[in-house]
Backbone as CSV, one residue per row, in Angstrom:
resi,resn,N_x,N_y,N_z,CA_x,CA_y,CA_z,C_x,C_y,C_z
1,UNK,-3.602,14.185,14.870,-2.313,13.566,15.114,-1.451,13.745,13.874
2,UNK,-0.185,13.545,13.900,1.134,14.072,13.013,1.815,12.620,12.707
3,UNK,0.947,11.705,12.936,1.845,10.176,13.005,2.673,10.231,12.013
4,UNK,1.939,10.406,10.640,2.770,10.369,9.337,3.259,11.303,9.410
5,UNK,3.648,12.369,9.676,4.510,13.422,9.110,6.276,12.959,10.219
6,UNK,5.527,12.846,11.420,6.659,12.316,12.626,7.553,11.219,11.678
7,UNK,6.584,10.160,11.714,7.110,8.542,11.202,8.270,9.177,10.222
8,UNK,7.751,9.811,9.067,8.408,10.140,8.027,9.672,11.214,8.082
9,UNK,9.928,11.485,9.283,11.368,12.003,9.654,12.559,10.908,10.096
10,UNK,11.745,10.039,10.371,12.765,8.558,10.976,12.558,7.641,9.504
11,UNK,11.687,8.113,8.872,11.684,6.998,7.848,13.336,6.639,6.713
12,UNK,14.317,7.488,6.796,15.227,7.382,5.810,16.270,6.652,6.737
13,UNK,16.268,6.828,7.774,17.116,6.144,8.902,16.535,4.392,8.294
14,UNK,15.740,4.258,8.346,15.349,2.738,8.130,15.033,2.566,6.143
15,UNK,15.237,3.462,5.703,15.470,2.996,3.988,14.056,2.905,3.884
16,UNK,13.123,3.473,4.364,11.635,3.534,3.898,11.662,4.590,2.684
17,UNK,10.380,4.342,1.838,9.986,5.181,1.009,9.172,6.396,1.493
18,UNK,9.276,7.753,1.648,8.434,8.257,2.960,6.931,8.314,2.099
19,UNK,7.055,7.898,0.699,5.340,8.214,0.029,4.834,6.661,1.081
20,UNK,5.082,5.959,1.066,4.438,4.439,1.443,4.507,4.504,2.771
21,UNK,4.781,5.219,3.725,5.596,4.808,4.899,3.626,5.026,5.998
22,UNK,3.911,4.376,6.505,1.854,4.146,7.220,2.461,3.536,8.578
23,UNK,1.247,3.725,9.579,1.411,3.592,10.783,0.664,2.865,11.461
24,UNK,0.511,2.031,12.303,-0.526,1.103,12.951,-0.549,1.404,14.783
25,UNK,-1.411,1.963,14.991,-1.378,2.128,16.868,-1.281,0.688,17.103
26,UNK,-0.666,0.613,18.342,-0.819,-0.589,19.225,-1.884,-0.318,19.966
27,UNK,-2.922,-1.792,20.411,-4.252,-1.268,21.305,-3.379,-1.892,22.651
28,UNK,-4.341,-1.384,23.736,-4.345,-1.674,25.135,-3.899,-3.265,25.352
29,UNK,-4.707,-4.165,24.532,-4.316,-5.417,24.533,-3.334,-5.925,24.669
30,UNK,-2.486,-5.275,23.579,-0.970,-6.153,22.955,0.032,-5.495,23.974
31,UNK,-0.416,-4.526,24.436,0.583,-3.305,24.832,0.465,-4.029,26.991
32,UNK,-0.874,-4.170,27.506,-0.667,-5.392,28.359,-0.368,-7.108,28.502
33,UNK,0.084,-7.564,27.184,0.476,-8.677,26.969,1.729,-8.727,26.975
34,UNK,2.102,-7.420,26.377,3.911,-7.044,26.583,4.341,-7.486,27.672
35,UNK,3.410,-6.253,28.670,4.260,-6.773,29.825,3.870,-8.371,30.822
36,UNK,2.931,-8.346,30.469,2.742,-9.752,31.376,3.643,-10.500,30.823
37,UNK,3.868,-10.731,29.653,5.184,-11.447,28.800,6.204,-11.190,29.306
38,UNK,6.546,-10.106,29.120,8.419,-9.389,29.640,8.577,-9.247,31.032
39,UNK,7.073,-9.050,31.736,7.563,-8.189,33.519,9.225,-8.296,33.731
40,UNK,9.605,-9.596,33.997,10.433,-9.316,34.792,11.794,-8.771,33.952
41,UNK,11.851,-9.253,32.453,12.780,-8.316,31.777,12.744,-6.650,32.131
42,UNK,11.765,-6.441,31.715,10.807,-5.087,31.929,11.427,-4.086,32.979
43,UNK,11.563,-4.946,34.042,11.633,-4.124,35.812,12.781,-4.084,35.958
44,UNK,13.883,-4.546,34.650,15.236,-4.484,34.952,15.705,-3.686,34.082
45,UNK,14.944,-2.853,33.742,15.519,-1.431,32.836,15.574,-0.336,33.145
46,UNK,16.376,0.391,32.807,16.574,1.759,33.523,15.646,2.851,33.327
47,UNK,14.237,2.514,33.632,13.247,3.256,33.439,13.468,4.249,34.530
48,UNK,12.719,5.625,34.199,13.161,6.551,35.151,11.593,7.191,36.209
49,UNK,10.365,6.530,35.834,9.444,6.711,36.318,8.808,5.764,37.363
50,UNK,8.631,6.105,38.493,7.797,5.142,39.244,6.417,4.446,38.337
51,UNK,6.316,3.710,38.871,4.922,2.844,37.596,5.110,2.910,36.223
52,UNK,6.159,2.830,35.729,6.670,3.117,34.346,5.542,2.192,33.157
53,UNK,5.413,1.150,34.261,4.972,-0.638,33.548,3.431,-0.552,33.544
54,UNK,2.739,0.428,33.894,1.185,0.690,34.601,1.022,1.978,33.384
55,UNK,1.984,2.562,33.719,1.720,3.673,32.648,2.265,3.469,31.025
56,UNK,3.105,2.653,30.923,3.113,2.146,29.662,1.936,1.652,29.049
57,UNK,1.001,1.176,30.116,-0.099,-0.274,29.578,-1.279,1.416,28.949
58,UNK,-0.854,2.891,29.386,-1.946,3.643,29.257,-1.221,4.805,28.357
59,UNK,-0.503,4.547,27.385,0.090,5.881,26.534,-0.571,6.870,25.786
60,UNK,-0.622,8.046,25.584,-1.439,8.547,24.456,-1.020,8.164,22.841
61,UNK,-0.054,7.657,22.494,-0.033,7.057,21.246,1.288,5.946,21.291
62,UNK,1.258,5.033,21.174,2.306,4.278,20.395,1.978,3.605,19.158
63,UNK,3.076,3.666,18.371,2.498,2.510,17.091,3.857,2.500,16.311
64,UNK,3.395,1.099,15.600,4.257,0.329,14.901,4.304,1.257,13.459
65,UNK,5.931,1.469,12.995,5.593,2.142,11.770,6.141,1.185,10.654
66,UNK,6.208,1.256,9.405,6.238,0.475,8.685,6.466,0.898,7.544
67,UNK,6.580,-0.061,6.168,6.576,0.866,4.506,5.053,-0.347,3.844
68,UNK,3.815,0.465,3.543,3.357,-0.446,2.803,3.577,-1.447,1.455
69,UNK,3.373,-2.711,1.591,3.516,-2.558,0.033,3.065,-3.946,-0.284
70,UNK,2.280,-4.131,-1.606,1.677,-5.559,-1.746,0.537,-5.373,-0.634
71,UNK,-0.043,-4.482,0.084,-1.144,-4.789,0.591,-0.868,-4.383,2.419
72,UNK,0.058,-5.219,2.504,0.336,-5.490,3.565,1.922,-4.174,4.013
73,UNK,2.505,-4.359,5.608,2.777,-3.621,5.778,4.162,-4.341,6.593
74,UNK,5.242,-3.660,6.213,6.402,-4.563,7.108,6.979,-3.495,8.412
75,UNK,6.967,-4.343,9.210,6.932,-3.176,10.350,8.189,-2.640,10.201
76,UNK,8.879,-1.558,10.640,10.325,-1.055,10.504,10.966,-0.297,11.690
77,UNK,9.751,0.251,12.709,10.154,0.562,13.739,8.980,0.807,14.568
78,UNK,9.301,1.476,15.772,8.159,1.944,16.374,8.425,3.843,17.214
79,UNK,7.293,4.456,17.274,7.172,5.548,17.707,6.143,5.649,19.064
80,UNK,6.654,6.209,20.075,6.242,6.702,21.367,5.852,7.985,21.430
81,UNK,4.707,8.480,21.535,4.432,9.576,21.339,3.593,10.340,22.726
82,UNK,3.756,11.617,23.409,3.253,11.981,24.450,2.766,13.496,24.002
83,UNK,1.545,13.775,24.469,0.764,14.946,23.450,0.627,15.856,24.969
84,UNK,1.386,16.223,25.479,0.777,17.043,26.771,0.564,18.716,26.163
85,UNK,-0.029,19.527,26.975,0.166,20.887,26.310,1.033,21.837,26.533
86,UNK,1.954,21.420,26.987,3.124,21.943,27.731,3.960,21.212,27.843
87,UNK,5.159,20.526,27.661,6.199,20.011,27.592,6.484,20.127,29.002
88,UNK,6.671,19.011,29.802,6.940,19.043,31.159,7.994,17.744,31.409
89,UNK,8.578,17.937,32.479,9.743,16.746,32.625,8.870,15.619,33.073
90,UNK,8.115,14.970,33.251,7.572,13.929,33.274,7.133,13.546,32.092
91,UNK,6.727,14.248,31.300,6.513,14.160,29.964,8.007,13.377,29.146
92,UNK,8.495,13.804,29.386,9.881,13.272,28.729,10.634,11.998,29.179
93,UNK,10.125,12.095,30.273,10.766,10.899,31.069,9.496,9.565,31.112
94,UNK,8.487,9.913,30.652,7.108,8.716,30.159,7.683,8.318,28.472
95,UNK,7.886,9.478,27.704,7.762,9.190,26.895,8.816,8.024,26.006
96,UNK,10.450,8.294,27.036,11.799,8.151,26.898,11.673,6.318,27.470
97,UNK,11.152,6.131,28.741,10.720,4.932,29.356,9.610,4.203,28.420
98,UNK,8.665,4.822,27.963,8.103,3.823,26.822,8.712,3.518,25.631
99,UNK,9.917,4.276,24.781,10.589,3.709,23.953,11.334,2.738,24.517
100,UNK,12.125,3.035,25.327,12.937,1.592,26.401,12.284,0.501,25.986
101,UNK,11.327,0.772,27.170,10.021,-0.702,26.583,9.661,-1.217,25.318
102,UNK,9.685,-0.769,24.022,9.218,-1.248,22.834,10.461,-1.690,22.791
103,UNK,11.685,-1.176,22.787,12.826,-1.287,22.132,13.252,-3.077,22.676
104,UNK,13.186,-3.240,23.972,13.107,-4.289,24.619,11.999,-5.286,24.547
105,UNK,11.005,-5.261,23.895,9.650,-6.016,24.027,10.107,-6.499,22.249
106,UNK,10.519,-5.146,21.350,10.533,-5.858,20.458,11.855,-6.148,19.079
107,UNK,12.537,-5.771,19.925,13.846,-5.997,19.444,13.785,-5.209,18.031
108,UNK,12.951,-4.028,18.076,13.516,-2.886,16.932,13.537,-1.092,17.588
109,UNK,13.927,-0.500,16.944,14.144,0.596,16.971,12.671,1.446,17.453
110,UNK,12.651,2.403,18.527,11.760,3.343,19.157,12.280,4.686,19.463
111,UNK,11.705,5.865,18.801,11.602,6.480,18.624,11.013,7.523,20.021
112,UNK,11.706,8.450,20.799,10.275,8.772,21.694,9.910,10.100,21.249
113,UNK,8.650,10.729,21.541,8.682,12.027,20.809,7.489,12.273,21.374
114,UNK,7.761,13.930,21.820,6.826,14.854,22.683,6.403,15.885,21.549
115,UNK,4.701,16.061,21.354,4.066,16.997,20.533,3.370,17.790,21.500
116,UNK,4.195,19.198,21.487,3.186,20.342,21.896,3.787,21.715,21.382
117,UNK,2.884,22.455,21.584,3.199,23.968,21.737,3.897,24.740,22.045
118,UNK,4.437,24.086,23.596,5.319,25.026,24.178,6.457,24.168,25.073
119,UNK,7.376,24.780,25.609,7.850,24.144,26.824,7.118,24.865,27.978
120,UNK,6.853,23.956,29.022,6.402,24.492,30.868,7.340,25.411,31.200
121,UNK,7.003,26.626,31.612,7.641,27.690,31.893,8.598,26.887,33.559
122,UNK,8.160,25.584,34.236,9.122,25.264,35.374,9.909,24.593,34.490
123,UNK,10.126,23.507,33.344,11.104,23.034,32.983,12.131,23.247,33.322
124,UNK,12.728,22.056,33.739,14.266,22.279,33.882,15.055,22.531,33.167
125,UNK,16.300,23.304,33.248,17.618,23.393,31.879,18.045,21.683,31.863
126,UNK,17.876,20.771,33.062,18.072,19.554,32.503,17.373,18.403,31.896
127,UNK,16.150,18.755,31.983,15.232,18.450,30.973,15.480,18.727,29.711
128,UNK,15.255,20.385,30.018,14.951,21.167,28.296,16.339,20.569,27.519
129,UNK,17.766,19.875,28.200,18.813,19.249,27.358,18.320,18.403,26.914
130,UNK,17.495,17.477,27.222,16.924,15.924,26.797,16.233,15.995,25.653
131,UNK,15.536,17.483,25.161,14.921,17.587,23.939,15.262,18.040,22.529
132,UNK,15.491,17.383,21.266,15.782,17.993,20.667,14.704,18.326,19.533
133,UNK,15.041,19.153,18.418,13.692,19.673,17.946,14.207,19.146,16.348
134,UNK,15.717,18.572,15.982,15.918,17.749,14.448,16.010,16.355,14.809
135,UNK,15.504,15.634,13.934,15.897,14.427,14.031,17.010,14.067,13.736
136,UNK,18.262,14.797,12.735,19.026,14.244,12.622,20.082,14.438,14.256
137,UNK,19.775,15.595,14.640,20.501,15.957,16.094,20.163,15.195,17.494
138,UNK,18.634,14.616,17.039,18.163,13.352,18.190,19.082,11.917,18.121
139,UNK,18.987,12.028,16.838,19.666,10.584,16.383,21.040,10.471,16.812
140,UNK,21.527,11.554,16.533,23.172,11.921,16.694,23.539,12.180,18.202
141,UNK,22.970,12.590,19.020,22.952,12.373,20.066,23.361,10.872,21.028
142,UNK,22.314,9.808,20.655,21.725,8.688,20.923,22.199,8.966,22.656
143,UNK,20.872,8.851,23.096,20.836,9.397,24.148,19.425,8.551,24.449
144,UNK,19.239,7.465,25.205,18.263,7.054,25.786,16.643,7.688,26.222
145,UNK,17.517,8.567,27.128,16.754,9.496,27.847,16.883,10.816,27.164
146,UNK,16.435,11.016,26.087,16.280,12.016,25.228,15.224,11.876,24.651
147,UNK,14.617,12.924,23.861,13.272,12.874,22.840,13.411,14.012,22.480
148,UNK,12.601,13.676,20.959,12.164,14.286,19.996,11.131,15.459,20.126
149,UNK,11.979,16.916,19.923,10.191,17.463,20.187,9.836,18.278,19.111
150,UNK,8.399,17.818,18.826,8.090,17.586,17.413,6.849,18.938,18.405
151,UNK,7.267,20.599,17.631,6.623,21.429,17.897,5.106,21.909,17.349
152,UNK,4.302,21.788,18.265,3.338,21.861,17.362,2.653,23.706,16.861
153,UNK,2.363,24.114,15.987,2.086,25.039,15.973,0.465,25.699,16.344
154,UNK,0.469,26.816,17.450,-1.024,26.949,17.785,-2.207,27.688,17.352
155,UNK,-1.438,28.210,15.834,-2.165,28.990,14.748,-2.504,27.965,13.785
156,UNK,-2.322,26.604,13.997,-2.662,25.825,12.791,-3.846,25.247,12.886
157,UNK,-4.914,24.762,12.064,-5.954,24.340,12.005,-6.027,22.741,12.767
């Protein structure tokens, strides 16, 4: 996983130090307490996936990012992360609907961001708009239903 290298592209947006900047997954637990907490906030967001709230409770990564220091860690935002091997429009639209959700569960900033290799040769041209590959051009955007795509390379170790 790329947590720290990801985190540390959003880290100057929030005045982090990127040497200190550390990451904490959310487990299954907290992440179904959300919603039993929020449901009905939850079901009134413009999520774009059927079972958005079922598949949130099952992400391949979310976590709280933060700047360490004194030991301890102050949270500063959070990152949504979807690892498919192919960049596919469901992919984007899980990943875009689980930032929603943090952003709303916890009243800070979420990040969504797709790590792979390639784009799906069906991708849509209106998909492939939703992705961008700088953070400063994701940011600048601000675009809900947009994400980050954080390319992974398939010659790398």
């Amino acid at each position: 996983m790329n947590d720290l290298e990801i985190a540390a592209g959003f880290a100057g947006l929030h005045g982090l130090n990127v040497n200190r900047v550390r990451t904490r997954q959310i487990g299954r637990g907290a992440l179904e307490q959300w919603v039993d907490d929020h449901e009905d906030m939850l079901l009134s967001l413009d999520l774009r996936q059927e079972g958005a709230l079922i598949k949130f409770e099952r992400p391949d990564y979310l976590a709280m990012v933060g700047e360490r220091r004194a030991g301890r860690m102050e949270r500063a935002f959070y990152l949504a992360v979807e690892s498919p091997y192919a960049v596919r429009e469901r992919d984007i639209d899980k990943v875009t609907d689980n930032a929603k959700i943090l952003r709303a569960v916890t009243g800070l900033a979420a990040y969504p961001v797709v790590t792979a290799g390639i784009l799906s040769p069906v991708l849509p041209d209106g998909a492939r708009a939703r992705l961008y590959e700088d953070v400063d051009r994701y940011v600048a955007a601000d675009d809900t239903d947009a994400a980050l795509w954080y390319r992974l390379d398939p010659e790398a170790d």
